[in-house]
N, C-alpha and C positions, 0 to 999 in steps of 0.2 A: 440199635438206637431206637427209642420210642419214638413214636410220633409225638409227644411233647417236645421230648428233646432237638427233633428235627425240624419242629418249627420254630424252636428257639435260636439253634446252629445253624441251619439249614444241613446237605447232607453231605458236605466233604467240612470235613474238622481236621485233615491230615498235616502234618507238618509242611509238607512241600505246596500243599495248598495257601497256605501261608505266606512263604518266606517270596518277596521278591523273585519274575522270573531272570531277573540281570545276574541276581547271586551264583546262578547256575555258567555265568560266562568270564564272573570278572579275573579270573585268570590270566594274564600275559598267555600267549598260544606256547611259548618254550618255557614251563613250569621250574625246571632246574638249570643249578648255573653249571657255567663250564667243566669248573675242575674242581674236586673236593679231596683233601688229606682227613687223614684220623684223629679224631678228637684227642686232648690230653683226658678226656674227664668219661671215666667208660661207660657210663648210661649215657652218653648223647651218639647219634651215628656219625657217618664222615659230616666234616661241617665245607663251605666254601674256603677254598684254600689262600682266597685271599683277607680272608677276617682273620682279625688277632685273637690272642686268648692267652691271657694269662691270670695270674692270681687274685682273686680281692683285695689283698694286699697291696698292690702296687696300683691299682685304683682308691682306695678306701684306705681307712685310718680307722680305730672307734674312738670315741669322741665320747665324753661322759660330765658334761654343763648341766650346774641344774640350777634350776629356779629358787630364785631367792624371795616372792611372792605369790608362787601358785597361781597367779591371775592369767597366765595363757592361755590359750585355748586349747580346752584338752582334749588330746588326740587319742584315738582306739586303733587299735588293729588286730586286725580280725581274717582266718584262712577264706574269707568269701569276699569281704571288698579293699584287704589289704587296710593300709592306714587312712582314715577316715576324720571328719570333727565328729565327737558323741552327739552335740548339738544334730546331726543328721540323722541321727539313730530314730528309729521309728517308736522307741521304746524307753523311756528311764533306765540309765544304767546303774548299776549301784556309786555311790556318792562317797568318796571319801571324807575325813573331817577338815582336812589339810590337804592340798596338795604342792606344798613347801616342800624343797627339795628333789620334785619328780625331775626328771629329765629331759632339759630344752632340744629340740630336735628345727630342722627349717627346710624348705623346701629342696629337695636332692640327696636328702638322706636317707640312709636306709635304716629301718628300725625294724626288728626282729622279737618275735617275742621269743625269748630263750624257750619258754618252758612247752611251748607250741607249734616249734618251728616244722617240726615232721608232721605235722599239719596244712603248710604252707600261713601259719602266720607272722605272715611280714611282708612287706614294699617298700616303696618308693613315694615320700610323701612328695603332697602338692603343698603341703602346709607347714607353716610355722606354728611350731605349740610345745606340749610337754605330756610326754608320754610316762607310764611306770617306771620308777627306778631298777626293777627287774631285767627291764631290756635293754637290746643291745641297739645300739644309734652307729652305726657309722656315715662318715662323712667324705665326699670324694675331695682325691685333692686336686683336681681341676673340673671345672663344673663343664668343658665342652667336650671330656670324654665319654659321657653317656646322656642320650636323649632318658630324664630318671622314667618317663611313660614305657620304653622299652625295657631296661633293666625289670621294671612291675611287672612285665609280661614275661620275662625269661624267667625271673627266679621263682615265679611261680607253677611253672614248669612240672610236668611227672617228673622229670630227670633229675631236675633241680630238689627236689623235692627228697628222692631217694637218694640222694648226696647226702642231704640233710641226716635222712635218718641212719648213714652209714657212718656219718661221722660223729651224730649225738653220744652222747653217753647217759645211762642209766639203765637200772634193771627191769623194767616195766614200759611197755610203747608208749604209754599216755603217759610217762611221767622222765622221757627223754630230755636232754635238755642242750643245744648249739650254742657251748661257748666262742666269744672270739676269737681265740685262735683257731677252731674251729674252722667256722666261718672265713675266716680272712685267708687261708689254705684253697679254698674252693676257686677250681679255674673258672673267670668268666667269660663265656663268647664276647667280641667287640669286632662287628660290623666297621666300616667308616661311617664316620656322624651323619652324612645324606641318607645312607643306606637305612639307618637304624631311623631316622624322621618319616623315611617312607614308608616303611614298616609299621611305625605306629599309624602314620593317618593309616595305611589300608585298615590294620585290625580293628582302629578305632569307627571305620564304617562299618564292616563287617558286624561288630559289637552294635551299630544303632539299628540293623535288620534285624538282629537275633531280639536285641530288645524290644522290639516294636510286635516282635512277632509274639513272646511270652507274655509282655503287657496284655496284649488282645486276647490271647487263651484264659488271662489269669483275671480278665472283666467278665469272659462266659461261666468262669467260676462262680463269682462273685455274686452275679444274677442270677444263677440258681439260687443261690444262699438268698438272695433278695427275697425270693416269691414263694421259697420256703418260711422264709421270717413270715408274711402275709399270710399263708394259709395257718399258721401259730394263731394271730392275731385274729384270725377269722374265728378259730376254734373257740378262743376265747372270748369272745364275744357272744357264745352262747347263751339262751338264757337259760340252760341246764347245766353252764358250770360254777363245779363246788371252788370252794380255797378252805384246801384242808393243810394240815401241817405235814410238813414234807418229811416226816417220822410216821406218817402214817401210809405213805404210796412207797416209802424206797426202807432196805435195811442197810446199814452199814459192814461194810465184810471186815469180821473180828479176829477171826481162825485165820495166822501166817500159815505159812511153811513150815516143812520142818528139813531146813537145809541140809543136801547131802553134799561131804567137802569136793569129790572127786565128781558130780552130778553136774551137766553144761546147762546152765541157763539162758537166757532172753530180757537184761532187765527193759523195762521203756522209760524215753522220755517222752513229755509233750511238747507240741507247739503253740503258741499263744493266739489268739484271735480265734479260736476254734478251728482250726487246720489241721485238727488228730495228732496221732500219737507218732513216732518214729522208735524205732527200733536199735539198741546200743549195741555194742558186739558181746558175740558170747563168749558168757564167763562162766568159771569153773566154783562152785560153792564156797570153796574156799579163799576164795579172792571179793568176795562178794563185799567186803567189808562189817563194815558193826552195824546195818541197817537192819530192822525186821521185816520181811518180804511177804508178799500177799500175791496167790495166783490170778492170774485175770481167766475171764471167760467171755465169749461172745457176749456181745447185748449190756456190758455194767457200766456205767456213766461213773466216767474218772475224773475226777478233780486234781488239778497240782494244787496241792498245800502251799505252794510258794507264790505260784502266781494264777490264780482262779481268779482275782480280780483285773487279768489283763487277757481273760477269758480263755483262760488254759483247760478248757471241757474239753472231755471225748467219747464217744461210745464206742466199745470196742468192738471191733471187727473181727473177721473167721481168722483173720491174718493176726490176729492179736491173742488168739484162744492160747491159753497156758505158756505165756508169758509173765513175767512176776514185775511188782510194782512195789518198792520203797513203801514205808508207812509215812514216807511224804507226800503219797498220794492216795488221799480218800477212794474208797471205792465203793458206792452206792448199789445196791442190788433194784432194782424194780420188781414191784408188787405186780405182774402183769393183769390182772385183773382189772385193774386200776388206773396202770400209767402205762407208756409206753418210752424208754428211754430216750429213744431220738427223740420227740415232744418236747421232754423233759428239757435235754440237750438245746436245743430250738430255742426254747421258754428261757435260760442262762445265757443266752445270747442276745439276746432282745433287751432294749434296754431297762426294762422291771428287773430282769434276772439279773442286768448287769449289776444293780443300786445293792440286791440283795447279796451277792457274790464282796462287791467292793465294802459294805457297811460288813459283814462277818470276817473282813482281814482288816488284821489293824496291824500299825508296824510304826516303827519310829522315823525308819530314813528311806529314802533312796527306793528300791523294789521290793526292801525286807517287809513284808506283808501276809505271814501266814494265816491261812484260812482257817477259823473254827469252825467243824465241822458239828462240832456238838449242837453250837450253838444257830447254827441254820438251819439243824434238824429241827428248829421252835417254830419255825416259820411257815408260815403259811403261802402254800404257793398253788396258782389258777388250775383244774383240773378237769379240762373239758370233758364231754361224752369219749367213750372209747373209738365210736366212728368216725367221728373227727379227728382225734390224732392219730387212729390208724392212715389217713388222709395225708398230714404228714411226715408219717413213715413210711409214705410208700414214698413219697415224692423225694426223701430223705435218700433211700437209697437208687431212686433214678439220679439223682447228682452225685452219688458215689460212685457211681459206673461209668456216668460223665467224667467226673473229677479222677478219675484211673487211668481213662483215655488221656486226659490232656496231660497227667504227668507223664506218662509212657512219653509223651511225644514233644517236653520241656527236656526232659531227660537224654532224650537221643540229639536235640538240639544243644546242648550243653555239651555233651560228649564229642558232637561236631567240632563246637567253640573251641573247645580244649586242643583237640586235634589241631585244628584249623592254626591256633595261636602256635604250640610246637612245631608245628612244620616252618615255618615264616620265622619264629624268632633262631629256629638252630638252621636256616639257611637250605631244608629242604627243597622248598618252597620259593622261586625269587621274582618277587613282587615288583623289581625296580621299573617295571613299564608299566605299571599301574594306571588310569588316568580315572582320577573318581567320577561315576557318570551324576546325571540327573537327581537319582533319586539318594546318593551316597550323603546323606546329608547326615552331622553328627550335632543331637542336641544333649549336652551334659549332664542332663536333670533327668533324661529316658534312661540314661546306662547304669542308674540307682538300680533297675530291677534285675541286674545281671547279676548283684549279690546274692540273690534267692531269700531262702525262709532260716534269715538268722537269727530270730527271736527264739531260743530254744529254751526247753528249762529240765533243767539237769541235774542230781544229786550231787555233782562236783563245786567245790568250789573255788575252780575257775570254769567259764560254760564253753566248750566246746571251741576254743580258739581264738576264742573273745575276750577282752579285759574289760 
């Protein structure tokens, strides 16, 4: 860590520096219960021998009401916060023209997205609304056999999860699909209703430390990015910088691929807000679709075509070098002489860059807003001395080293969660002496950030688990 960094952080940044030290005790002293039999469902281990378990079926019915005005409140669901109002979504979803006829859902139902379920998209609403005619709604037929906050956390489950996809049908993983029969086949643990209430509040504290702790990482982020925006705005404030047209510091990369069928690829997506690039699984030339593909390379400032105006920039990374990218994403070369792409990057974040980015997508509805790249190439964008923005790119990639550390350690904390939530909800784990202390305090507007970075943007058209 540099000494900027360290008088930013100070010099423990570590997860367990973090996290409450109560976390480390709130266990009952006898962690498991008495006596345990063998699950009916073979990805789960022995459970408590006194909890039930049987079918979805004999809990659940599906249920397919649908809206005779569209005016509900429409519901998303999504493998990261389960079912949601879109109104909370951070982001404009896409907008249908109607949505007459989608499907009424109300609080204790379960809704599922078929075509996403090996995903984990689906839960337990809190809400009354109307979700995709696609999915599946079931509905319990007595509302005091399941606390619906616990069910949210079991079938969310690895286990549950690989059920899913053993029971899906189709010939490709990402295009699996849990019909209801399916689905309603699937045995579910059921605790006694105490048992399962107590279970959610602990998780539900549990859940407001882990948030509280990734909130606080994800502001040290943030303020790098802050004081990097400021040394931009310092550069340009020179009074040796030109505004040349941005056809004249960057090329466009024109030369694809020349796809080989049986060749393993890397395609990328972006994230939105400037959060870089993420990485899709690999795929074999011949699955790649009807897209024309372009190689990346260290240092090339990427554009989504699709969403550039909700600042989907990136400069790639060693981690990113020969990678391939859709021709729905521009990819800029830098003149180095000239520019410097982190700068560049920087300057498209800031609010000038944002007006120029948002003014060259035009679209008609909803997020459909692709970017012309031709025509941004006409523009004239600020171009400080090159000492200056070497400036910051240096400072660009001391927050990259930052921002690697703290996902290393969002990451291992989430891996925790997960763990944490499967032991407790399959009865590993028994929570019933619980007593929440002091600081167990649970506010519903913090546990937003346990969703993570679901703004993705993606060549598919559906985005990664999300409707």
């Amino acid at each position: 860590m540099s000494e900027r960094q360290a008088s930013l952080f100070g010099s423990d940044t570590t997860a367990e520096s973090q996290v409450p030290a109560s976390r480390a005790s709130v266990l009952p002293g006898n962690t498991g219960y008495p006596a345990y039999r063998t699950s009916k469902m073979r990805w789960l281990p022995p459970v408590p021998e006194h909890w039930g378990e049987q079918r979805a079926k004999v809990f659940f019915r599906e249920v397919d009401e649908r809206s005779r005005t569209g005016e509900e409140e429409l519901l998303s669901v999504s493998h990261l916060t389960g079912v949601t109002p879109r109104s909370q979504k951070k982001v404009t979803m896409f907008k249908a023209a109607s949505y007459v006829g989608s499907k009424l859902c109300r609080p204790g139902d379960i809704v599922i997205n078929t075509l996403w379920a090996w995903m984990a998209a689906l839960g337990a609403s809190r809400h009354a609304g109307i979700v995709s005619p696609a999915y599946g709604v079931y509905r319990p037929h007595s509302v005091d056999s399941y606390n619906p906050a616990y069910l949210d956390y079991l079938l969310r489950t690895r286990a549950y999860v690989a059920e899913y996809i053993g029971r899906s049908t189709g010939i490709r993983s990402s295009r699996l699909r849990l019909y209801p029969n399916q689905f309603l086949d699937i045995a579910l643990l059921q605790p006694p209703r105490s048992e399962q209430d107590q279970i959610v509040a602990y998780l539900r504290a549990q859940d407001a430390h882990i948030a509280r702790f990734i909130k606080a990482k994800r502001e040290l982020i943030a303020l790098m990015a802050e004081q990097r925006g400021v040394l931009a705005e310092h550069a340009i404030a020179s009074a040796e910088t030109q505004y040349l047209r941005f056809d004249r510091v960057v090329t466009l990369l024109a030369k694809s691929i020349t796809r080989e069928p049986e060749t393993t690829y890397t395609p990328i997506g972006m994230f939105n807000r400037g959060r870089g690039i993420f990485h899709k699984p690999l795929t074999e030339g011949k699955h790649l679709g009807d897209s024309t593909f372009f190689r990346i390379e260290k240092g090339d400032l990427i554009f989504s075509g699709q969403f550039a105006w909700e600042g989907a920039v990136a400069v790639a990374s060693a981690e990113d070098d020969g990678c391939i990218a859709s021709h729905r994403y521009p990819i800029a070369k830098c003149i180095l002489d000239a520019v410097t792409p982190e700068y560049l990057y920087t300057f498209f974040l800031s609010k000038s860059g944002d007006l120029l980015l948002n003014h060259h997508s035009r679209g008609a509805a909803g997020r459909n807003r692709p970017l012309n790249p031709r025509s941004l190439l006409k523009e004239k964008v600020p171009v400080p001395p090159l000492h200056l923005q070497r400036e910051v790119t240096d400072f660009f990639h001391e927050e990259q080293s930052v921002r690697r550390e703290i996902e290393k350690e969002i990451a291992l904390i989430r891996e925790y969660r997960d763990r944490q939530i499967a032991d407790v909800v399959t009865g590993q784990v028994d929570v019933r002496g619980w007593v929440p202390g002091a600081d167990d305090v649970v506010v519903d507007e913090e546990l937003a950030v346990l969703g993570g970075d679901e703004e993705l943007d993606t060549d598919e058209e559906e985005t990664d688990g999300d409707d």
